[in-house]
C-alpha positions as CSV (number, residue, x, y, z in Angstrom):
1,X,-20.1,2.1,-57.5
2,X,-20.7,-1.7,-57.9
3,X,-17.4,-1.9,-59.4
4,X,-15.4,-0.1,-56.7
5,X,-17.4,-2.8,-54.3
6,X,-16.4,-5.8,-56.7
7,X,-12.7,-4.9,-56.8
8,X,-12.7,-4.8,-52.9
9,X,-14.4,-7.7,-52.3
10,X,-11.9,-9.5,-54.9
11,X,-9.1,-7.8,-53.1
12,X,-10.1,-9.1,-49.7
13,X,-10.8,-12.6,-51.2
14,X,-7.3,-12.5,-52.2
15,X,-5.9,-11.4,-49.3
16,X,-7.5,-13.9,-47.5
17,X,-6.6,-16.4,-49.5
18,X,-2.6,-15.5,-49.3
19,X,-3.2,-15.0,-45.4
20,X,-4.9,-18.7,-45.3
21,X,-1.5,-19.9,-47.4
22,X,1.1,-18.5,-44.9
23,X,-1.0,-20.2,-42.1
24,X,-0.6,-23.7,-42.5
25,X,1.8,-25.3,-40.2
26,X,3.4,-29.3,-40.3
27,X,3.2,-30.7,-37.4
28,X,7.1,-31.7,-37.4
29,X,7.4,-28.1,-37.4
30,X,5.4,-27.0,-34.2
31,X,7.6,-26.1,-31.1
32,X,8.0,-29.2,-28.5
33,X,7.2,-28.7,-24.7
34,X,11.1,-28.2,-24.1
35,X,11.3,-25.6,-26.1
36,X,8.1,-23.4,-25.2
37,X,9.5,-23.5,-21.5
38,X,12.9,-22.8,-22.7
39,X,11.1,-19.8,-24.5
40,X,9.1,-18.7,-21.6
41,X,12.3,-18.5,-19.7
42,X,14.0,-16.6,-22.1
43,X,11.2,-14.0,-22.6
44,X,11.1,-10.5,-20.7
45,X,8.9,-9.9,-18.0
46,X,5.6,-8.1,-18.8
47,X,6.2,-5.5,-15.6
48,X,8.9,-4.0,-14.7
49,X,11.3,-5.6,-11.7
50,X,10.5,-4.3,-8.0
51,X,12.8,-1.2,-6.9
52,X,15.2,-1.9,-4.4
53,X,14.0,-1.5,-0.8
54,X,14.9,2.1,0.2
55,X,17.1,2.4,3.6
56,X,16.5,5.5,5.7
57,X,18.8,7.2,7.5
58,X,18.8,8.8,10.4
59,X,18.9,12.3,10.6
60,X,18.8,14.4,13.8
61,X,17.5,18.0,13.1
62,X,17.6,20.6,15.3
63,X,13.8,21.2,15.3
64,X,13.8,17.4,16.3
65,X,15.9,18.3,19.6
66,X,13.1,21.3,20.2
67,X,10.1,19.0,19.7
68,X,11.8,16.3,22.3
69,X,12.6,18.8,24.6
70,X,8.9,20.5,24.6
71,X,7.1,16.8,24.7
72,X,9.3,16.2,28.2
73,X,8.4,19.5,29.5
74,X,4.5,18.9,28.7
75,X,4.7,15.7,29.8
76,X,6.1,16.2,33.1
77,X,4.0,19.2,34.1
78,X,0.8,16.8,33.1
79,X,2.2,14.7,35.3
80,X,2.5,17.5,38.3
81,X,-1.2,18.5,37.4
82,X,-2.6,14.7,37.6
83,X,-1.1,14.1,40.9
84,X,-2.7,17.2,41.8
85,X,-6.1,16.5,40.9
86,X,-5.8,13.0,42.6
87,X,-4.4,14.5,46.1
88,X,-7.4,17.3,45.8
89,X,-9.6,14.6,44.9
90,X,-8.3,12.1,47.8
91,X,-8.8,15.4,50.2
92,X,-12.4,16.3,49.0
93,X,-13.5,12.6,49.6
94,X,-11.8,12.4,52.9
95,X,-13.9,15.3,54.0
96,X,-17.2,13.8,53.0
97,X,-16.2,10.8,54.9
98,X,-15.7,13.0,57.9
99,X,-18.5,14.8,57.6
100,X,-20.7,11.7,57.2
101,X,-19.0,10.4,60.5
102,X,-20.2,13.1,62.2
103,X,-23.2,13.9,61.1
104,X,-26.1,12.4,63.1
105,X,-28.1,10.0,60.8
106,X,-31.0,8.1,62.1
């Protein structure tokens, strides 16, 4: 068992070592400004680009012409009823008026 753990420490000591080798940079050979913003021009975008805007068309249907139609009808008869209610409404107050008029209060 301690030998299994020896060889893989000594492999991962070497490995380390060879990683540490193929790390070590020059400085004349590290990237200038320029070039890192060249590079980050040149590099894909991380998302993907926006989908064209969508245009919608119109598109008369024939249940559209029903619904139209309907929504005038109601509309107008709400219309009749409202004017309704106010002249009943105008007519109920006019006859309290009158009635107060006549009636003898003290």
């Amino acid at each position: 068992m301690s030998a299994k753990l020896a060889a893989s420490a000594l492999a991962a000591a070497a490995a380390g070592t060879a990683l540490a080798r193929s790390q070590i940079v020059h400085a004349a050979e590290l990237p200038q400004a320029d070039d890192l913003a060249r590079d980050s021009r040149r590099k894909l975008a991380i998302y993907d680009a926006p989908a064209a805007p969508r245009e919608l068309v119109p598109v008369l249907s024939p249940l559209q012409d029903e619904v139209k139609l309907a929504r005038e009808t109601a509309q107008h008869y709400y219309g009749l009823v409202q004017n309704h209610a106010q002249l009943a409404t105008d007519s109920w107050i006019g006859w309290e008026k009158d009635a107060e008029r006549k009636s003898p209060s003290g």
